[in-house]
N, C-alpha and C positions, 0 to 999 in steps of 0.2 A: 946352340944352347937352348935349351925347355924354357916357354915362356911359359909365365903365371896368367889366369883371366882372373879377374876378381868382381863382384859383383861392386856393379859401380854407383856411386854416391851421387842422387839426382837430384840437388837442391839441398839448401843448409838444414832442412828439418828431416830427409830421410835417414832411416832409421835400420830398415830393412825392407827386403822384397821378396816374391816369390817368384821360382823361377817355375814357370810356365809347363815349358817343353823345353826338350833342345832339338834345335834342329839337325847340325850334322853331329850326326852317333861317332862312336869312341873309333878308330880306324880310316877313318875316311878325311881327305887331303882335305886344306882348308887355306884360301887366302887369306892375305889382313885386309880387314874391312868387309869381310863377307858375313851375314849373319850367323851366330853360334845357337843362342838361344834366344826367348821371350821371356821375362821377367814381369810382374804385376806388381806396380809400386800403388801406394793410397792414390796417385793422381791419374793412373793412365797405366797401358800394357806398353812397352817398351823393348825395341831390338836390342841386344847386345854383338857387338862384334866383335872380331877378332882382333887382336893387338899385334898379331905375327902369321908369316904363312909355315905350311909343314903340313904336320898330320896332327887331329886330336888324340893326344894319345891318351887322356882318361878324364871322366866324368869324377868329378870330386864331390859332387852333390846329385842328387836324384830327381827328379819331377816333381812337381807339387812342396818340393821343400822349401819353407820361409828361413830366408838366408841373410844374416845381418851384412851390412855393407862394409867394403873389401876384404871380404872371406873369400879364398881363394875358391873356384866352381871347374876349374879346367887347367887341362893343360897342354898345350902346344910343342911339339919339337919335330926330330926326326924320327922315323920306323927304328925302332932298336937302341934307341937313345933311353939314357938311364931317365926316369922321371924321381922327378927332386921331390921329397917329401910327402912320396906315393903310400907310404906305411900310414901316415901322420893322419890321423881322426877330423876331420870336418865336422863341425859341431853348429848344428842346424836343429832348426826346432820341425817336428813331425807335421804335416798337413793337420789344418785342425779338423774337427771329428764333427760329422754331418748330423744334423738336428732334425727328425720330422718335425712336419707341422702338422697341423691339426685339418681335415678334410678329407678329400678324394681319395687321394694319396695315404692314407695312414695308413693301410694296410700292406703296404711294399716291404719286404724284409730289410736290414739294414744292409745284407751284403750283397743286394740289387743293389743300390744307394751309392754305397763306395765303389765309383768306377776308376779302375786304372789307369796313366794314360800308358799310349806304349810307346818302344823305343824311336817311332814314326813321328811321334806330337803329334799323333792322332787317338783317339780313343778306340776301343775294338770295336771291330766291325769299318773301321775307317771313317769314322762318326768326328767331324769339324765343330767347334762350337765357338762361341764369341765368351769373353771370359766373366761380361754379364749374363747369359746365358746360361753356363754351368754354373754361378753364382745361386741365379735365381732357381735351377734346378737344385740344386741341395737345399738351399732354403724353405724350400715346398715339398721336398723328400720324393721325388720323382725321379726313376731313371731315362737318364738325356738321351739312351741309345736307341727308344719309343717311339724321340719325337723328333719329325721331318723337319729340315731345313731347306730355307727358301733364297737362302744368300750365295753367293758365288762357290761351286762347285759342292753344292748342298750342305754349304755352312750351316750352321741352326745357329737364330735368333733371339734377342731375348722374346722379341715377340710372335718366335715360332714356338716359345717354351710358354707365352701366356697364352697362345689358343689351345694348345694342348692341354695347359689344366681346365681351360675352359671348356672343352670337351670330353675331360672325363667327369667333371662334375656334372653335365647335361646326362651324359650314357648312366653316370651314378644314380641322377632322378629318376630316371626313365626304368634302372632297374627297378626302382623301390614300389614304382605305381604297381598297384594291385591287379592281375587278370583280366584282360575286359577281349569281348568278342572285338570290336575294333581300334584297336588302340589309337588314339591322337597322337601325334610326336612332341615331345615335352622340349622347350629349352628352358636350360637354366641361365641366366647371366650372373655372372661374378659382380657384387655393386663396388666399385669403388669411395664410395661415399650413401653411410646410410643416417640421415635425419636422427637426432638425439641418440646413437649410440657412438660411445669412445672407443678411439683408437688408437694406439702406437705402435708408431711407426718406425723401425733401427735408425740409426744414424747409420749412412753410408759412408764407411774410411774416409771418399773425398769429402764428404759434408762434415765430417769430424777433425779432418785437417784443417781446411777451410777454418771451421771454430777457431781453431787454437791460435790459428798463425795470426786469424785476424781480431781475436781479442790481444793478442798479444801485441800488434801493432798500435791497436788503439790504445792500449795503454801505456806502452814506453814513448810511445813517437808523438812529439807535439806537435800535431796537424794545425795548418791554418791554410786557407782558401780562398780561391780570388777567382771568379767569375769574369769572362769577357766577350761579348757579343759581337758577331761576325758576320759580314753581309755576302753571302755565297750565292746571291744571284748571278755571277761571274762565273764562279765555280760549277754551279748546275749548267749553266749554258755550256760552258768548255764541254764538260763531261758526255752532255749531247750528243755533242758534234766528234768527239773522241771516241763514243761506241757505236758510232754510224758506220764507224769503218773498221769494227771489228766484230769477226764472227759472236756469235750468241755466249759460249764458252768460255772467252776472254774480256766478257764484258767489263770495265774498272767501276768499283764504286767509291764512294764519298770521301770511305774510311780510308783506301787505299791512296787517296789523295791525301786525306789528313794524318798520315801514317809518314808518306814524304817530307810533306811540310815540317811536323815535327821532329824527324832526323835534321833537319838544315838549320833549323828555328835553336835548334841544342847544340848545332857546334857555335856558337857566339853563348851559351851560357855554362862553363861544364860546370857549375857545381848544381844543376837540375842534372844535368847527365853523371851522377854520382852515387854513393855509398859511407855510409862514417863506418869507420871501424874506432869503436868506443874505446877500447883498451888501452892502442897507443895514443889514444886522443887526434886523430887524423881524419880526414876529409878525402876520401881516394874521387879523385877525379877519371874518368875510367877514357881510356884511350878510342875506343869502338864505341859506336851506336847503334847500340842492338836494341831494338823496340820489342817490345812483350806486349803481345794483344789478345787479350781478354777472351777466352771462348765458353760458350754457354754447354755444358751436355748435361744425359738426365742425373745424373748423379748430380753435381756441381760446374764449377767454374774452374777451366785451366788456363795457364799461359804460355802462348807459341810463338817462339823469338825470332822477330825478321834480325835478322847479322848484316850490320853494315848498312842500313837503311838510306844514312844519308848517300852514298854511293850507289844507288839502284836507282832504277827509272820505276817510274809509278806503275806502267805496265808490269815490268818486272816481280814489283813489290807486288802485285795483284795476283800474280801467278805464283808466286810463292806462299801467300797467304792461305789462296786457295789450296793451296797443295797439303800446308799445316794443315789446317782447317780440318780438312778429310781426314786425313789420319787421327787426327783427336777425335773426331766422331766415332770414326771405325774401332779405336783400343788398340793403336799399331801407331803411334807416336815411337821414335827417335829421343834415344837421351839429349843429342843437342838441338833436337826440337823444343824442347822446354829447361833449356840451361840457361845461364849466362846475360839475361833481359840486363839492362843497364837503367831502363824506363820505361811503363806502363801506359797503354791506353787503355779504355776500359768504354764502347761506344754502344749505347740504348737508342740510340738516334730509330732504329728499324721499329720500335715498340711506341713511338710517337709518343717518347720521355721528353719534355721542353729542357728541363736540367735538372741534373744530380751531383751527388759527391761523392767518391771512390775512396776505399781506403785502401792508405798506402802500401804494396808487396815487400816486405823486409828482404831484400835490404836496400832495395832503393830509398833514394831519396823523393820522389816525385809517382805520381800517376796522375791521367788528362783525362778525364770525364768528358764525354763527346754525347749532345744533347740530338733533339730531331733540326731539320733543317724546317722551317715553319714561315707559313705563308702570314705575315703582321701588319697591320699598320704603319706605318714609319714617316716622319717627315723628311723632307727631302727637297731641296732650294725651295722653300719655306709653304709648302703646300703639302698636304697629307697624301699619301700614295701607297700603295701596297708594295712591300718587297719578302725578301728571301731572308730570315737572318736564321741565327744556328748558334748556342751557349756553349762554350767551353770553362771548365771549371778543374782547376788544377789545383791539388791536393800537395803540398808543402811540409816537409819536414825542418821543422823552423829551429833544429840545430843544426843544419846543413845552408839551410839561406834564408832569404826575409818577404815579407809582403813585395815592395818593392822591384826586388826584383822577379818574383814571380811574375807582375803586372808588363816588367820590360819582355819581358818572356813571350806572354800573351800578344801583347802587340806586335813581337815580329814573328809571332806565328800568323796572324791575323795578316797579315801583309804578304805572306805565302799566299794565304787560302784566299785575298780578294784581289790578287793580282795573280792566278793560278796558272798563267801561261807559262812563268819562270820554272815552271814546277817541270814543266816537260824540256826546260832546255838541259 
């Protein structure tokens, strides 16, 4: 029997996506769990996979098409098998329609501009681009098939797409200079910032998501917050001695220590490890401990869910992390890379932040502010001494639980992170 694919719902505020490419064309055999296509949601580029093996036996949507979430996009069966609902209209809204800008480029016609992709997910000419990249090329009204890339298998960059405008603006000056028996070589530089003149700047999808989710957080959720300091001289010491004996690549960091701790520290509290669903007036306490941690890219902020955290070993969790990590950098995040968090941490510690406060990811109840670890003062059997301490600050949905026990919270996480050898049994 024909399976449906349907574009999939990434988090309670998606809305829709766009799908990218597809990777394997209408004909061609397909396992489950193999990738179909790339989708471009507000937060990240995303694989879709298969839900069934067989053959695809038709594309129900096009390239580039923004496609609201579960509209069906494919379909799955046997060679020769009837396809259910193959007459029936897909009703997608058209790529939107490319803007020049104002510069180097303004003289490019528009149906340079509109490049096709092809049925490869690749552009003509076998031209790879990152989906910042073709973003920022329309944006600037340039065609992407001009300009070289320098990424894995002559991918183009966003920043092979910003030296290229940056070079035809140089070639643009150099045309304009007037005749001279020896000519000097002119550059131009693009300023990104020019002293008393204004500028606006678009809001990026992620940075406009970002907005909404998290004014809306601040508004419905009665935040309250509790601070507790942590003496990780123990912890840096372990850590030491823990990457002495492992190669450069696997090295563990802080967060990944205070990543474990956190999962163990939350199974004695579930209702930090929760969700309210207002409607039936309930408190879902969540079975799994899935930690969502914080990641910084140029656009904004996403979040990449370690699954099962309190059950991994901190090495583990570190190669896992690192693994999300990359992929969110790249625009090749996984739908259940950023599904399903149950609990946030959110760690500036690497920016030599002392402490901050995080607001809370709907629908959790909780997020952990992880501060720098900082060399202080401290008394200490009753003489002044210098030690190691580190601020955690955990952000509280105070119709889900209270000060109080926030502060039980802290303390037996604090007792992970200053007795940190438990942490690896």
């Amino acid at each position: 029997m024909a399976e449906i694919v349907t574009m999939p719902k990434l988090g309670f505020d998606m809305a829709e996506g766009t799908l990218v490419r597809w990777v394997i064309a209408e004909g061609e055999a397909v396992h489950k769990g193999a990738v179909l296509a790339e989708i471009e949601t507000d937060k990240a580029t995303v694989e879709v996979e298969a839900n069934a093996s067989g053959t695809l036996l038709r594309h129900l949507v096009e390239q580039g098409s923004i496609v609201p979430v579960n509209t069906p996009i494919a379909i799955i069966g046997q060679p020769g098998e009837e396809i259910p609902c193959a007459s029936a209209e897909v009703e997608v809204a058209a790529p939107p329609p490319l803007e020049k800008t104002q510069g180097v480029s303004e003289a490019l016609p528009a149906e340079e501009i509109a490049i096709p992709v092809t049925e490869e997910g690749m552009l003509p000419g076998g031209v790879r681009a990152t989906p910042l990249a073709r973003r920022l090329a329309q944006e600037s009204g340039i065609d992407i098939r001009n300009v070289r890339g320098s990424g894995p298998l002559g991918r183009i960059r966003k920043e092979d797409v910003e030296a290229y405008i940056e070079e035809q603006a140089r070639k643009a000056a150099e045309a304009a200079l007037p005749p001279v028996q020896t000519p000097a070589p002119v550059t131009v530089t693009l300023p990104s910032f020019v002293p008393g003149e204004e500028r606006r700047v678009p809001l990026s999808k992620l940075r406009a998501i970002i907005g909404k989710r998290m004014t809306q957080s601040t508004q419905t959720t009665p935040h309250f917050f509790v601070t507790h300091e942590v003496d990780v001289e123990p912890l840096l010491n372990l850590r030491q001695q823990v990457n002495q004996l492992l190669p450069d690549g696997e090295k563990i960091s802080v967060n990944d220590f205070v990543i474990r701790a956190t999962a163990l520290a939350l199974r004695s509290f579930p209702n930090l490890n929760a969700s309210i669903d207002e409607e039936k007036g309930e408190i879902i306490q969540h079975g799994a401990v899935n930690i969502g941690v914080a990641v910084a890219l140029e656009s904004g902020l996403i979040t990449v869910v370690c699954r099962n955290a309190d059950q991994k070993s901190v090495r583990l969790i570190s190669q896992e992390v690192k693994a999300l990590v990359s992929r969110a950098r790249e625009g090749k995040v996984r739908p259940e890379d950023i599904e399903g968090s149950t609990f946030s941490i959110s760690n500036l510690g690497m920016f030599d932040v002392a402490q901050f406060s995080a607001i809370i990811n709907p629908p959790e109840a909780a997020i952990l502010a992880v501060g720098s670890a900082r060399q202080i003062p401290v008394v200490k059997d009753n003489s002044l001494q210098i030690g190691w301490r580190m601020n955690l600050t955990i952000s509280v949905d105070h119709r889900v639980s209270d000060g109080a026990e926030a502060a039980q919270f802290l303390q037996k996480l604090a007792l992970y992170l200053e007795t940190p050898l438990q942490l690896l049994i």
